[in-house]
N, CA, C and O of each residue as an XYZ file, in Angstrom:
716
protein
N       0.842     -1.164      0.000
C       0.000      0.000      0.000
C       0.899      1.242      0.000
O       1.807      1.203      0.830
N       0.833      2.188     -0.665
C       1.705      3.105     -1.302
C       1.059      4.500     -0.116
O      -0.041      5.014     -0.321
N       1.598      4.757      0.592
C       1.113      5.856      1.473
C       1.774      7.170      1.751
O       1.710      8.026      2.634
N       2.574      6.941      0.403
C       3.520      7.901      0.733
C       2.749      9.088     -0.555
O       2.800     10.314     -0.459
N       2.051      8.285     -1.736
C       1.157      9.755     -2.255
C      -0.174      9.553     -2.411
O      -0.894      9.197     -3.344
N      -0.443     10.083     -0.476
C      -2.292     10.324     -0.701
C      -2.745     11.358     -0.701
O      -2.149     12.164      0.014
N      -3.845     11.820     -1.375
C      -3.745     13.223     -1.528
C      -4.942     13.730     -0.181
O      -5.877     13.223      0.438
N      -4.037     15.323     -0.249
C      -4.665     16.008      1.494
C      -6.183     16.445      0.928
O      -6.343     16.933     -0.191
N      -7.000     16.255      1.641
C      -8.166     16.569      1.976
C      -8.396     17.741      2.649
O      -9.186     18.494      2.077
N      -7.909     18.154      3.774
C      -7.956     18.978      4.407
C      -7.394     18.809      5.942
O      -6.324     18.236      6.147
N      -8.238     19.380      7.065
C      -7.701     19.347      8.059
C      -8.399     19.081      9.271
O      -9.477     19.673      9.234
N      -8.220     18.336     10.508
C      -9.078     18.092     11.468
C      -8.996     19.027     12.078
O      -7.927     19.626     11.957
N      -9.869     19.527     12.865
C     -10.238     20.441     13.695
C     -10.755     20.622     14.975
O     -10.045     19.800     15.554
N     -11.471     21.093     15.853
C     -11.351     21.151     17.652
C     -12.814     20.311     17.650
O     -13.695     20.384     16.794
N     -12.794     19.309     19.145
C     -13.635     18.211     19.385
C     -14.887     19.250     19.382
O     -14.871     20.284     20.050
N     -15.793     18.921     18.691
C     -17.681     19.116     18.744
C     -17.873     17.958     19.620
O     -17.517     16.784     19.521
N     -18.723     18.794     20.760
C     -20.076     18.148     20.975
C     -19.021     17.242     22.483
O     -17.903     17.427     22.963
N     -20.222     16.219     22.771
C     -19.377     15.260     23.761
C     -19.523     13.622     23.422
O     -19.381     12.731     24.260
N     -19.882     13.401     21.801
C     -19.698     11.997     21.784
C     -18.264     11.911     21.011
O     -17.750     10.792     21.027
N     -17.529     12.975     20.316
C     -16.042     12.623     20.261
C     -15.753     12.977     18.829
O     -14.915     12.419     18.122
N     -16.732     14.206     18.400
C     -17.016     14.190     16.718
C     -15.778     15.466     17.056
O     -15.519     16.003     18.133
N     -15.110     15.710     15.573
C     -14.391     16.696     15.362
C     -14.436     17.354     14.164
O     -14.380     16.758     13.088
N     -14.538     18.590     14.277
C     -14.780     19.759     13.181
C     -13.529     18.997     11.904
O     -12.503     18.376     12.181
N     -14.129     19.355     10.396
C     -13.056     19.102      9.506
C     -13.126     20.153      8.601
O     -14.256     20.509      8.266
N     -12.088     20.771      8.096
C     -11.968     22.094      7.178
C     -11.406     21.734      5.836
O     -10.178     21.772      5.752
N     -12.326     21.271      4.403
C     -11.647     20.619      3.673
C     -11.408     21.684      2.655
O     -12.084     22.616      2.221
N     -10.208     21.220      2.427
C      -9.591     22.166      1.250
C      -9.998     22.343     -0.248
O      -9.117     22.685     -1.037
N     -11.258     22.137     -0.689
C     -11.460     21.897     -1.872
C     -12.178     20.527     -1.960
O     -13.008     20.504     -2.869
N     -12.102     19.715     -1.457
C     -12.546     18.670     -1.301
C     -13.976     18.574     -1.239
O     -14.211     19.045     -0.126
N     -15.057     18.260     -1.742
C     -16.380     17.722     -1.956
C     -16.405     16.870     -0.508
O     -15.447     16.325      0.040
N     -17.831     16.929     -0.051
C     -18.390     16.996      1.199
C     -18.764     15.408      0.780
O     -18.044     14.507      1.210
N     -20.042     15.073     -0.165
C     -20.563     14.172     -0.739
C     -19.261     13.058     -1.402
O     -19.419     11.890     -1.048
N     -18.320     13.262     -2.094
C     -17.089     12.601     -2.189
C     -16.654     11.656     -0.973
O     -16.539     10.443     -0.800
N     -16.465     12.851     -0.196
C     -15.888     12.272      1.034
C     -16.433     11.196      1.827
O     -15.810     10.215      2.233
N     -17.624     11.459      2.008
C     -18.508     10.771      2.401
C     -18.443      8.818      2.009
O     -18.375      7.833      2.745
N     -18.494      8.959      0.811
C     -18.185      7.394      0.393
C     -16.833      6.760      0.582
O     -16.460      5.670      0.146
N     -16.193      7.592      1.275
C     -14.713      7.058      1.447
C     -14.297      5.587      2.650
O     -13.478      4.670      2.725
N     -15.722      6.259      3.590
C     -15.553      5.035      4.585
C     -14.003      4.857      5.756
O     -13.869      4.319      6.856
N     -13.275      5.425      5.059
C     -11.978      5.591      5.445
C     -11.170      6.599      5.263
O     -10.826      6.732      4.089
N     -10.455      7.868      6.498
C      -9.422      8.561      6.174
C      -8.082      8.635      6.683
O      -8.104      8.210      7.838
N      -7.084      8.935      6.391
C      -5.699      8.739      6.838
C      -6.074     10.148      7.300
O      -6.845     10.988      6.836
N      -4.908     10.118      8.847
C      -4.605     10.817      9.396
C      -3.134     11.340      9.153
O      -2.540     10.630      8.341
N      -2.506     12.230      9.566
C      -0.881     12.108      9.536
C      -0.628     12.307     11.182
O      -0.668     13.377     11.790
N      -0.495     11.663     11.449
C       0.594     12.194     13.274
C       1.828     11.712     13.658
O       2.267     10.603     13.963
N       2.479     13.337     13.525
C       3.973     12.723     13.673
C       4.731     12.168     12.596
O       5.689     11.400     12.684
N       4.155     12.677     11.490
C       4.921     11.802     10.328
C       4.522     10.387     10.042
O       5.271      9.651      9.399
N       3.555     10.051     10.427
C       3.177      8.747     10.144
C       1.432      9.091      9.858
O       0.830     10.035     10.370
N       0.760      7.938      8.799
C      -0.178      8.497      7.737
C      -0.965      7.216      8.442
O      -0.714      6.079      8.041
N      -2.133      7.488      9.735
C      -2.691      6.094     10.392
C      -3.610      6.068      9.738
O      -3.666      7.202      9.261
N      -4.877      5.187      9.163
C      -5.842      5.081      8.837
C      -7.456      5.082     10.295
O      -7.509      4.577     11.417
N      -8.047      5.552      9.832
C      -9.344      5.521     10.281
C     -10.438      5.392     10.221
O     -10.984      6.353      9.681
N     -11.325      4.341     10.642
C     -12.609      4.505      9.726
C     -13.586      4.898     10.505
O     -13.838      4.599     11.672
N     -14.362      5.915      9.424
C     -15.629      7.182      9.645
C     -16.536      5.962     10.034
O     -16.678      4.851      9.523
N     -17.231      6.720     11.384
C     -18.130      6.362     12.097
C     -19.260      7.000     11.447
O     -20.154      6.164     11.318
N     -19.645      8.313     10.912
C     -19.913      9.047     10.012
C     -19.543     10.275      9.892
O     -18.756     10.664     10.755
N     -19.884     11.071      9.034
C     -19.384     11.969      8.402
C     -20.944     12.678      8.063
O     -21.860     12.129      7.450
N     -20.942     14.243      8.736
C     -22.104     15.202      8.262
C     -21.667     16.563      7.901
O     -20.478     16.880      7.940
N     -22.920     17.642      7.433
C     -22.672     18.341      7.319
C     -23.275     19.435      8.384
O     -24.466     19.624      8.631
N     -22.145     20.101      8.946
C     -23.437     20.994      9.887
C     -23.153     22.694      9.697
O     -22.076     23.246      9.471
N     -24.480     23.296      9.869
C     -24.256     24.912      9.484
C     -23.171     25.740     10.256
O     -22.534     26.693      9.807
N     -23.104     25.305     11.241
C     -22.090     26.920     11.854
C     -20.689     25.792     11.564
O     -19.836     26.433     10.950
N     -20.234     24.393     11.810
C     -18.938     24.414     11.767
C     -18.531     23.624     10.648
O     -17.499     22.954     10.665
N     -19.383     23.689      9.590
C     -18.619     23.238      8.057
C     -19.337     21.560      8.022
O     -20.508     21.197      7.902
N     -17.808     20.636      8.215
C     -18.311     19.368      8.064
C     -17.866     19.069      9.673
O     -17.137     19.801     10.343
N     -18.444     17.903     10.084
C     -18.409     17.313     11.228
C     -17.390     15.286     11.110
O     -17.745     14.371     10.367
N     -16.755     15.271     11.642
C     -16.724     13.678     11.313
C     -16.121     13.089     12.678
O     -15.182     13.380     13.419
N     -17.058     12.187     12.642
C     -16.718     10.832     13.944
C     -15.765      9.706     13.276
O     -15.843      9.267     12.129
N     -14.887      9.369     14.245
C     -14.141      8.008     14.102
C     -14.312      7.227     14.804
O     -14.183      7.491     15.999
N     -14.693      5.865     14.375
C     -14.733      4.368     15.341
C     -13.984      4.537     16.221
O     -12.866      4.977     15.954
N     -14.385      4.215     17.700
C     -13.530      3.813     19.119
C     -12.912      5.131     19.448
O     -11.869      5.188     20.099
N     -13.838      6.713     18.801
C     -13.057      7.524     19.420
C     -14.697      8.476     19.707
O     -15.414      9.114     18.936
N     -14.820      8.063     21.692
C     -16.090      8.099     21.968
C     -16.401      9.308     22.592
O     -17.565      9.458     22.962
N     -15.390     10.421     22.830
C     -15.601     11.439     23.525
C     -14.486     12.634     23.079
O     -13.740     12.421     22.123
N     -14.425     13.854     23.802
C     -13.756     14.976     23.502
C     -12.667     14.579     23.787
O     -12.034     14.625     22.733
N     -11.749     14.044     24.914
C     -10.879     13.946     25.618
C     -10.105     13.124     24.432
O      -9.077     13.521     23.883
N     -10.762     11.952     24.152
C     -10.095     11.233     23.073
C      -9.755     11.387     21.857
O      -9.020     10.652     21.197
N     -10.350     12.471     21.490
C     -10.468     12.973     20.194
C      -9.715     13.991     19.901
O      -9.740     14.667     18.872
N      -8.842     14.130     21.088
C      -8.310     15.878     21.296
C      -6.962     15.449     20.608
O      -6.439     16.427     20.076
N      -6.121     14.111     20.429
C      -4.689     14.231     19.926
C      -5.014     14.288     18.502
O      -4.100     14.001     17.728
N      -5.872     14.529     18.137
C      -6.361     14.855     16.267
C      -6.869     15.665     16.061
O      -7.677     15.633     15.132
N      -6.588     17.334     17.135
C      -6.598     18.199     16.478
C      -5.564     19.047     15.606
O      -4.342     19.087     15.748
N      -6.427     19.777     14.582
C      -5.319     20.108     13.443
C      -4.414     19.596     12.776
O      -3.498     20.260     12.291
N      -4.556     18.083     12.627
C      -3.960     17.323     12.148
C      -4.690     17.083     10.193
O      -5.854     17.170      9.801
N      -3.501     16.799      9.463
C      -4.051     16.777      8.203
C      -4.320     15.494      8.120
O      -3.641     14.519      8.441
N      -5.728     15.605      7.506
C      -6.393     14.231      6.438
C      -6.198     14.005      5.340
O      -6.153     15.097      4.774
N      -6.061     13.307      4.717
C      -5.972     12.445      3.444
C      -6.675     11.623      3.201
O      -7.156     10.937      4.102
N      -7.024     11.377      1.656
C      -7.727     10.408      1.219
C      -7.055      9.215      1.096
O      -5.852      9.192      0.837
N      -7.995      7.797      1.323
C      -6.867      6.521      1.223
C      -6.309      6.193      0.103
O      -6.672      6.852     -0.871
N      -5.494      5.332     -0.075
C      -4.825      4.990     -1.280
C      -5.713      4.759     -2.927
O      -6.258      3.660     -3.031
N      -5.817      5.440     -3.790
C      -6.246      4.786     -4.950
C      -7.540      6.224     -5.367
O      -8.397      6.480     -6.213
N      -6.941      6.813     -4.148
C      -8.641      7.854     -4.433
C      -7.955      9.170     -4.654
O      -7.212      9.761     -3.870
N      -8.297      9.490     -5.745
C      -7.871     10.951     -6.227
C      -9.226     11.318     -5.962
O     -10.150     10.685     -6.473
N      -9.544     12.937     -4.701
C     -10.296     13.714     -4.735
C     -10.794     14.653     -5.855
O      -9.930     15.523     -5.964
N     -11.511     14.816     -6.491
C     -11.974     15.889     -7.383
C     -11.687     17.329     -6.413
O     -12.325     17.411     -5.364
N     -11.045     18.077     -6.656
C     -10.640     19.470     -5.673
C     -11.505     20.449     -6.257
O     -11.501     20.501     -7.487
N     -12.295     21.289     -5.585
C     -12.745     22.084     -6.666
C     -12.500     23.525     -5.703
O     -13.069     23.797     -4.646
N     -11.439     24.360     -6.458
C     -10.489     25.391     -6.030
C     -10.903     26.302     -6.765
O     -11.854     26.086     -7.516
N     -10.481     27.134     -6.731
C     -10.422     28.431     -7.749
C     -11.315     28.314     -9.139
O     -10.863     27.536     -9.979
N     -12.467     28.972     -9.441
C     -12.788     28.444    -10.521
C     -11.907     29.400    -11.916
O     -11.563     30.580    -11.984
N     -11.749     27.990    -13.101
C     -11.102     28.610    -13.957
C     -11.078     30.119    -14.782
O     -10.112     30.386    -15.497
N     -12.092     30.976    -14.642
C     -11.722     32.248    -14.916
C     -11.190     32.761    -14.141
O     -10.464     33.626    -14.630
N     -11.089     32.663    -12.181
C     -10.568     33.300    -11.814
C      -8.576     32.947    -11.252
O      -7.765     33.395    -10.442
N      -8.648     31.873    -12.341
C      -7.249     31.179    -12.266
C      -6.114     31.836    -13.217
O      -6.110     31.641    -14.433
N      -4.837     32.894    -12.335
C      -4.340     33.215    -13.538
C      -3.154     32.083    -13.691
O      -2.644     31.528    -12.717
N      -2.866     31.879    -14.775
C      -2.167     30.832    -15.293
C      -0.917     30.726    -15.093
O      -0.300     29.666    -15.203
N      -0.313     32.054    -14.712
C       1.025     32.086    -13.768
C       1.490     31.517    -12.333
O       2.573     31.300    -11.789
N      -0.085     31.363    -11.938
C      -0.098     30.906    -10.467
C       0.418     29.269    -10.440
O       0.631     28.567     -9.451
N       0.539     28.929    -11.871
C       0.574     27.294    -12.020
C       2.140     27.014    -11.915
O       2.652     26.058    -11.334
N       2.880     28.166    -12.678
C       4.293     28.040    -12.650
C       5.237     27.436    -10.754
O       5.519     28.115     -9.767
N       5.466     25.623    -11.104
C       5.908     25.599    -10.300
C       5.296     24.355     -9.536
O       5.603     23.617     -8.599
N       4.400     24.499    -10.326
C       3.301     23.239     -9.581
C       3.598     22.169    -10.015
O       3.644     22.102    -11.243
N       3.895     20.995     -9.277
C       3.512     19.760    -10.128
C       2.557     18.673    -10.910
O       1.743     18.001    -10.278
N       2.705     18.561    -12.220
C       1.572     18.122    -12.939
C       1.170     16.276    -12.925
O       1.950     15.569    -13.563
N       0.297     15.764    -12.395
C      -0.174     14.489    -12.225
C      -1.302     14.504    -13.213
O      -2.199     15.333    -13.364
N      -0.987     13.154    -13.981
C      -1.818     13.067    -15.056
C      -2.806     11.833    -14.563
O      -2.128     10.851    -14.261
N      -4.309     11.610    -14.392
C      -4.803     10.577    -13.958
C      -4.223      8.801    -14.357
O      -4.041      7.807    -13.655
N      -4.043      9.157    -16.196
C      -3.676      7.830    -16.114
C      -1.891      7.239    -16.155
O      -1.316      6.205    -15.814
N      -1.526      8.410    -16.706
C       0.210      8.579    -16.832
C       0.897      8.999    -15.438
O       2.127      9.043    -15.443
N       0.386      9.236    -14.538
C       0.817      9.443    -13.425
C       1.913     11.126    -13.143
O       1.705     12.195    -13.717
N       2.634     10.942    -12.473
C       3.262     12.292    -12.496
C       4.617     12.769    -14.248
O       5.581     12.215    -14.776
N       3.756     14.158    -14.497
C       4.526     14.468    -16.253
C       5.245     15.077    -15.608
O       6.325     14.579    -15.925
N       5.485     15.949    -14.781
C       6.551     16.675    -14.208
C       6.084     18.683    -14.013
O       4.995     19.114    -13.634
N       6.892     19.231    -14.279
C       6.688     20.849    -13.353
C       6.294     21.547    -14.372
O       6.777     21.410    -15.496
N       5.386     22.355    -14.080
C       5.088     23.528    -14.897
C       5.728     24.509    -14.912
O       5.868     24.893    -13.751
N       6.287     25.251    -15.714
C       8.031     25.771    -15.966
C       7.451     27.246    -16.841
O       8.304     28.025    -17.265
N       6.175     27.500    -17.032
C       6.088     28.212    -17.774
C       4.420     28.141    -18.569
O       3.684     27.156    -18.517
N       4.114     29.396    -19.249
C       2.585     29.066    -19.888
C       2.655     30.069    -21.419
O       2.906     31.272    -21.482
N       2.374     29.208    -22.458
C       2.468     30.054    -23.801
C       0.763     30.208    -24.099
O      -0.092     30.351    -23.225
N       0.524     30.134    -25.628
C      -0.546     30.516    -26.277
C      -1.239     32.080    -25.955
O      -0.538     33.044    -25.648
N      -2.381     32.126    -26.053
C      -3.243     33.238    -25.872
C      -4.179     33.850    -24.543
O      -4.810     33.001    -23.914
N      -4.225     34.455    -24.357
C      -5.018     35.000    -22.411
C      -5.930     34.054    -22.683
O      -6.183     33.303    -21.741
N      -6.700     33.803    -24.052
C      -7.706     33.243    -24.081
C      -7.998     31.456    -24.231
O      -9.024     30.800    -24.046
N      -6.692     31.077    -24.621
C      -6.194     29.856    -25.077
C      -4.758     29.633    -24.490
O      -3.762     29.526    -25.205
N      -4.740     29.563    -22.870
C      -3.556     29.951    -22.547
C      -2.873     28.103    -22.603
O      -3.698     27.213    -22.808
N      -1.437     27.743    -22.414
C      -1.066     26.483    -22.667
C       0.008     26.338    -21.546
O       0.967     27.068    -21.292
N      -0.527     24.906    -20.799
C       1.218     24.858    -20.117
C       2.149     24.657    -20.088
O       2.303     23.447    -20.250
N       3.259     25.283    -19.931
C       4.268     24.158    -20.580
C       4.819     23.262    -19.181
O       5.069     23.765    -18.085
N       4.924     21.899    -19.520
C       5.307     21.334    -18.551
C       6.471     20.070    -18.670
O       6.298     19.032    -19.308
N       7.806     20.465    -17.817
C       8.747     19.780    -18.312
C       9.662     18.869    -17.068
O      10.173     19.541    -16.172
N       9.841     17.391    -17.046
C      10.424     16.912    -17.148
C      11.522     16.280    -17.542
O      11.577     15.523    -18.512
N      12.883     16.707    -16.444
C      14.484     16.376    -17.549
C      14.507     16.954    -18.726
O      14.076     18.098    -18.580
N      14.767     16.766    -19.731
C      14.684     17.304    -21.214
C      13.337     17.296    -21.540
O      13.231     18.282    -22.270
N      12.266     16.795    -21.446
C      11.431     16.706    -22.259
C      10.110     18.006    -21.637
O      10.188     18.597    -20.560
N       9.295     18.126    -22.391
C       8.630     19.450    -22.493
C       7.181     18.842    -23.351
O       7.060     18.344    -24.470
N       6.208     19.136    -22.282
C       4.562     18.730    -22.449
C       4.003     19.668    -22.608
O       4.017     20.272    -21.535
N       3.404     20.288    -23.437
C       2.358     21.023    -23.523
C       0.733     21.462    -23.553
O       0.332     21.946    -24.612
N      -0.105     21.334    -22.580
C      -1.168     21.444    -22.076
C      -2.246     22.406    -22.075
O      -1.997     23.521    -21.617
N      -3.516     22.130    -22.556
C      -4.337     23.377    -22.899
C      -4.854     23.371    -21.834
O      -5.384     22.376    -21.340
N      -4.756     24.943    -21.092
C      -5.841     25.028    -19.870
C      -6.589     24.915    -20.075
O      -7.071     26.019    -20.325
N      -7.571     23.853    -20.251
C      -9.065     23.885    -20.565
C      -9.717     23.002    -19.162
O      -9.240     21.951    -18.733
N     -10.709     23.601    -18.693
C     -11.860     23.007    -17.725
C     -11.911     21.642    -17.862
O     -11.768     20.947    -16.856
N     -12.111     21.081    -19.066
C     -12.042     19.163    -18.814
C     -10.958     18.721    -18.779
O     -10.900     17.498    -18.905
N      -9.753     19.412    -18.614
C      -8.404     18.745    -18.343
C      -7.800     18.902    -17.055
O      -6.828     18.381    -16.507
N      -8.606     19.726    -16.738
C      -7.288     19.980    -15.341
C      -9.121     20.077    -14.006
O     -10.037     20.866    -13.772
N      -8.592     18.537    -13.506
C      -9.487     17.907    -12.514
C      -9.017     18.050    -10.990
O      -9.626     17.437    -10.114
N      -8.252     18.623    -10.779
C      -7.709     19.082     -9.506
C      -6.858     19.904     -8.918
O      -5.754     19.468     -9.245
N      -6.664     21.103     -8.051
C      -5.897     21.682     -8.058
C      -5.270     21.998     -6.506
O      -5.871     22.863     -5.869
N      -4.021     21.305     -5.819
C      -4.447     21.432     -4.425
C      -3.090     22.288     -4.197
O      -1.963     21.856     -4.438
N      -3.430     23.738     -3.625
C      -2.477     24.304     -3.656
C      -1.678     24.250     -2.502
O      -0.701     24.991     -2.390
N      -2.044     23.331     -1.512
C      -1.128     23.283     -0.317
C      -0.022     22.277     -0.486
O       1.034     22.454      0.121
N      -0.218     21.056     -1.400
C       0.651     20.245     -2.117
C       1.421     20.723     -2.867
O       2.577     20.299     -2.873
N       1.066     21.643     -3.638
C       1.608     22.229     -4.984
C       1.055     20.997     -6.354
O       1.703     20.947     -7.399
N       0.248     20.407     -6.211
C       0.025     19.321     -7.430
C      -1.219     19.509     -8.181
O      -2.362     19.374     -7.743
N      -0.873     19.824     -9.316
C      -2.122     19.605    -10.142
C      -2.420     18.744    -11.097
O      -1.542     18.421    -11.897
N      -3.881     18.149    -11.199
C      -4.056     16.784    -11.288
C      -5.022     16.823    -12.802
O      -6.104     17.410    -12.849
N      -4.395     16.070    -14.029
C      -5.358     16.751    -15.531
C      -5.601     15.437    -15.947
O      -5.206     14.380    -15.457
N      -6.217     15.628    -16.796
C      -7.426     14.144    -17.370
C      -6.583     14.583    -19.229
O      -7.259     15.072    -20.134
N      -5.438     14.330    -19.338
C      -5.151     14.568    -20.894
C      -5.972     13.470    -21.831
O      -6.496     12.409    -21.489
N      -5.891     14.148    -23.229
C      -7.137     13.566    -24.029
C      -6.053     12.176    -24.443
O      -4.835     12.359    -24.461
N      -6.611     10.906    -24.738
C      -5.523     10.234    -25.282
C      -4.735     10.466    -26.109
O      -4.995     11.463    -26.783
N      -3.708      9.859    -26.386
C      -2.381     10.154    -27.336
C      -1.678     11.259    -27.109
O      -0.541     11.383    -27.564
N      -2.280     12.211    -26.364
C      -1.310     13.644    -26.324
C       0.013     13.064    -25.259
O       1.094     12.795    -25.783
N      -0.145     12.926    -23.987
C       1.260     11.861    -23.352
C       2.554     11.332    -24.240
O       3.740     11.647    -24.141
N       1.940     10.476    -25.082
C       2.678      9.390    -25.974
C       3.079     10.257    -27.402
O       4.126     10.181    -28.045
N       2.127     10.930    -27.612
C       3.016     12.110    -28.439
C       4.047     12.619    -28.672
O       4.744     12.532    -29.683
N       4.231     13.296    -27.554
C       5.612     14.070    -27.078
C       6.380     12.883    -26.055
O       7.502     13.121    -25.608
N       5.960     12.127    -25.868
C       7.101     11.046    -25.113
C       7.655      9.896    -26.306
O       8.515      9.050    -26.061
N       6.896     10.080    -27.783
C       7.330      9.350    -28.813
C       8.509     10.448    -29.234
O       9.610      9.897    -29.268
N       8.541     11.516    -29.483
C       9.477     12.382    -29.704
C      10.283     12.643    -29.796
O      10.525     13.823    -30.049
């Protein structure tokens, strides 16, 4: 089990209530997503524990709420505050950040690019084309990918990672890696 790239969700937050629930502040992360996960990694201390949701709600004044199995009160619940969550292995979150008009394309310079099925293409180094048709360039060692910012390509954006996560159309990858 590969735990070394799960992607952050967000963050736990101070014990609600007195059966042991704790506030969660997700970064982009879908509420309803989360929900079917059944399971979230914690990090404490450098180590990424797993946990499984007792449930998971939504409540008005403190965002989302989530309980963990065998953790039955405040007292117990208190060494997981502000601690970051993650999703478990195999689950790329849909992030939904910044929406794309108000994304300027410079902000990308720097980020790293994860492709759903090619896995990581490497850094965004730069952005050509038009304000309106802007392109990324994204390069690994010698080689150099080029990417249309467009809304159905770029499926995640988590800026506390620095990783951004794109759905390229087939053959474009193998294109420039035939090259």
């Amino acid at each position: 089990m590969d735990l070394e790239h799960l992607h952050a969700l967000g963050r736990l937050g101070k014990p609600w209530g007195h059966r042991g629930e704790l506030t969660l502040q997700l970064d982009g992360a879908d509420l309803d997503e989360v929900l079917g996960l059944g399971v979230l990694f914690v990090e404490l201390d450098g180590l990424r524990v797993p946990f499984f949701v007792s449930h998971l709600r939504e409540h008005p004044r403190a965002g989302a709420l989530v309980k963990f199995e065998d953790i039955d009160d405040p007292q117990g619940a208190a060494f997981l505050v502000n601690a970051p969550v993650l999703a478990p292995p195999g689950h790329t979150p849909e992030l939904h950040g910044p929406d794309e008009e108000d994304l300027d394309p410079e902000d990308l310079i720097g980020m790293h690019v994860l492709d759903e099925e090619h896995g990581e293409l490497g850094e965004v180094v730069g952005t050509e084309g038009t304000e309106e048709h802007p392109v990324m360039v994204v390069r690994k060692g010698g080689q150099e990918i080029l990417i249309p910012m467009v809304e159905e390509m770029i499926t995640g954006i988590d800026l506390e990672t620095g990783h951004l996560v794109v759905r390229t159309p087939p053959g474009l990858v193998d294109l420039y890696r035939a090259g």
